[in-house]
N, C-alpha and C positions, 0 to 999 in steps of 0.2 A: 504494500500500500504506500503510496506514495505521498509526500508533505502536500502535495497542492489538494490533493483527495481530500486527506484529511481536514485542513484549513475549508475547502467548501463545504462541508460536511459541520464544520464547526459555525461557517458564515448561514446555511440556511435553518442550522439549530437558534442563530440567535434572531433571525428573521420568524422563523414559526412561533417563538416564545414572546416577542417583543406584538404578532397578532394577537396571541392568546392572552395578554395584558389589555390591549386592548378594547377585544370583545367582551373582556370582565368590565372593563373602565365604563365603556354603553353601555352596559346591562346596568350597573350601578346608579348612572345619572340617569337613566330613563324608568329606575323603581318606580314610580310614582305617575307614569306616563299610562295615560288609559285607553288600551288595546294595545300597549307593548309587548311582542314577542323575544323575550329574551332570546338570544343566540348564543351558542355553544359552542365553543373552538378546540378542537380535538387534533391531535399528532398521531399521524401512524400512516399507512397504506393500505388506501381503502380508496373510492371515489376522489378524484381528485378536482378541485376545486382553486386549490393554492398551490406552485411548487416554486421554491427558491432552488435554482440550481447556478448559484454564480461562476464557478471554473469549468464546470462540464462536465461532474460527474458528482460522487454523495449528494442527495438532497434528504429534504425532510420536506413533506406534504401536509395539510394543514384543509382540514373541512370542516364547513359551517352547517352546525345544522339548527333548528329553530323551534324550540320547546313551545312548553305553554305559559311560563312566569317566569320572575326573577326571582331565587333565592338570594337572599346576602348573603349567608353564611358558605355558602357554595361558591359565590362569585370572589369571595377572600379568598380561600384558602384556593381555587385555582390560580391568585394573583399570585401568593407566596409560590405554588410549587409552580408556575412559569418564571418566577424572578429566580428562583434557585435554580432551573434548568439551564436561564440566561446565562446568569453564572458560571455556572458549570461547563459552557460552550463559551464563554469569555477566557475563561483559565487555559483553554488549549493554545490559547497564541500566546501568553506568557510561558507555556509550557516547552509549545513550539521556539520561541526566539531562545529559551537557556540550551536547546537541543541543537541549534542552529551556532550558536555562539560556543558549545563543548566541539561541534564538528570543525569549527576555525580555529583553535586552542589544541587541539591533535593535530590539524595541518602544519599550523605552525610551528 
């Protein structure tokens, strides 16, 4: 597997997480909105709807789909586990540049 793989794979995780915040953030300021369909932002491979594939290969896909309410308590705690996913997909390019930086430091 190759670094540029990897890095897209890292860039459309933090594009699908940064939707899935989002669609919590609407759903949130439209609670109170009358005939609001809350929407649901899901990661995986299934219908596709969203794909972030910026180098040409790893992506993460991302579909909407459209309940019947808005839970608060549900639209948190998706916000927390998309902000910890974002994360988590943020750390591979620091991870990446000290891998990068041990590979010039054996060269030289």
């Amino acid at each position: 597997m190759s670094i540029s793989t990897i890095l897209s794979t890292a860039v459309s995780g933090l594009v699908s997480n940064s939707a899935r915040v989002a669609t919590g953030a609407e759903n949130i300021a439209n609670v109170n909105t009358d005939s609001y369909q809350a929407k649901d932002a899901t990661t995986g491979f299934g219908r596709q709807t969203f794909t972030s594939n910026a180098f040409g290969s790893g992506s993460v896909q991302i579909e909407a789909i459209e309940p019947s309410n808005v839970n608060l308590a549900k639209e948190f705690i998706d916000i927390i586990a998309a902000k910890a996913a974002y994360e988590a997909s943020a750390r591979i390019f620091s991870t990446a540049e000290e891998m990068h930086r041990d590979v010039l430091d054996i060269k030289a």
